[in-house]
C-alpha positions, 0 to 999 in steps of 0.5 A: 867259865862266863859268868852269867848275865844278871836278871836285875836290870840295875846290874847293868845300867851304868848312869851318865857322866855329868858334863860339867864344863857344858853345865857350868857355861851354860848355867852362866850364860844363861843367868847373865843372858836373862838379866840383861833381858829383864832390865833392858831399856831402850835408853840402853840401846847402842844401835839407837844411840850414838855415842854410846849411851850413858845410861847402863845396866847391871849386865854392862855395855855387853849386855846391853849390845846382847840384849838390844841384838836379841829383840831386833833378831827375834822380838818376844821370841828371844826369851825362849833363849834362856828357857833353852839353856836352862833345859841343858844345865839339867840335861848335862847333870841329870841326863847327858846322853840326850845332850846330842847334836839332833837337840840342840839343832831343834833348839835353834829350830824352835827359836826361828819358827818361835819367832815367826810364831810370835810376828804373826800377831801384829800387822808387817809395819808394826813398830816398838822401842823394844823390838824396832823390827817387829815382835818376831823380829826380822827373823819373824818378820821374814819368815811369816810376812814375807815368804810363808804369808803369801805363799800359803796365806794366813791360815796355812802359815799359822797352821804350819809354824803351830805344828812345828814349834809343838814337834820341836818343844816335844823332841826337846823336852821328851827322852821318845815322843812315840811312847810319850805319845802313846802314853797320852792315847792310852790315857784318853783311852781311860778316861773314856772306859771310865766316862763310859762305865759312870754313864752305864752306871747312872742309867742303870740307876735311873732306870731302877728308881723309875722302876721303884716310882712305878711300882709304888704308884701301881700299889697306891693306885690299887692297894696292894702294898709292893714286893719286899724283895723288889730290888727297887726296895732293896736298894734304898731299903737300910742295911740290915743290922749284922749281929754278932757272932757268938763266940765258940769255946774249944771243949778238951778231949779225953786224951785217948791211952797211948797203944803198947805193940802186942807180945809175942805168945808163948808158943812162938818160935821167935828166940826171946832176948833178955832186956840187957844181955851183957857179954860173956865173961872173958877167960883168963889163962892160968900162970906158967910155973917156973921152976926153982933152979931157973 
């Protein structure tokens, strides 16, 4: 016999595996990218220099190539690289089905429209140290400057790279962008009933101390005192003293004899029984003689 289907929905969510080869490698590339981020030099830079450069960083010579490749590819936008992987550590503990192949492709989406983003804030020859090509990098630099810039202009450029860095960040940190959608116009739908309901409620008050001023110049002007139940008054008149309520004491009742059920006359028919009747005594039969010769 099947069994039945439970109506708890605990019963049959079942919580994801935790990925932990792609956490812990992401966990340690992360932590080691964003150090050699936060103490690069351009001193450390092995494409400026040559030989190698003597000056070193705490993440070594593999840090400085992997930070100094990060800023010529995509400028300031490079930091969106450790913000990405750290989302994937808690993603692959917390939440490893939406660790899908569709994410981490808007990921790297996100990166070159970030960098385009981040090249449209300095002019096309602009240079640094930090970023030789740039602040979007030569990611950036192509994108914005040399192919969405003259085909749509600056504000069609900045218009679309804006629309679609927001849609990325939104498939990336959102489980459904549709409801999270939803949820935010059901919110602004709130605070406009709310926004509404306070206006509606402070011109009705308005409205009543006009009413109340009105009146009490009509009685100055003519001498007869106002209404006590105008609801003008009755608004800013003080709350009436509530007296307390006496306490009501339970008086017994007489307690009422208890009813005995009616007897039967004398002349009824109905045969009377005694109280107890006990069964009639049991006849015991007499011995057998025997005779002597027996």
């Amino acid at each position: 016999m099947p069994k039945a289907e439970s109506s708890t929905p605990f019963a049959t969510t079942t919580r994801a595996p935790v990925l932990w080869g792609l956490a812990i490698g992401t966990a340690l590339g992360g932590a080691y990218l964003t150090v050699a981020l936060a103490t690069y030099d351009p001193s450390q830079s092995p494409y400026d220099h040559q030989p190698l450069p003597t000056v070193r960083g705490p993440a070594g010579i593999v840090g400085a190539y992997l930070a100094a490749s990060v800023y010529r590819m995509l400028g300031f936008a490079g930091w969106l690289l450790p913000l990405f992987l750290a989302w994937l550590v808690y993603l692959a503990v917390r939440g490893s089905r939406r660790v899908t192949q569709a994410r981490v492709l808007t990921m790297v989406l996100a990166l070159l429209v970030g960098a385009g983003i981040a090249a449209m804030f300095e002019t096309k020859t602009w240079r640094s140290n930090w970023c030789p090509a740039g602040p979007g990098g030569f990611i950036g630099l192509w994108l914005y400057h040399s192919f969405l810039e003259p085909l749509l202009g600056g504000f069609g450029a900045d218009l679309l790279l804006v629309s679609v860095y927001i849609g990325c960040l939104v498939f990336v940190f959102f489980s459904d962008p549709g409801a999270e959608f939803q949820r935010v116009l059901a919110a602004f739908a709130t605070w406009r009933a709310e926004r509404a309901q306070l206006a509606a409620e402070r011109t009705a008050l308005l409205q009543q101390q006009a009413e109340m001023l009105r009146k009490a110049e009509t009685a100055a002007a003519t001498g007869k005192p106002v209404a006590p139940h105008s609801p003008a008054l009755a608004l800013t008149a003080p709350p009436a003293r509530r007296s307390r309520p006496r306490r009501r004491t339970a008086i017994p009742l007489p307690a009422t004899p208890r009813a005995r059920p009616p007897r039967d006359p004398p002349w009824s028919s109905r045969r009377r029984l005694p109280p107890n009747p006990r069964p009639p005594p049991r006849r015991r039969s007499p011995p057998r003689l025997r005779p002597r010769w027996l």
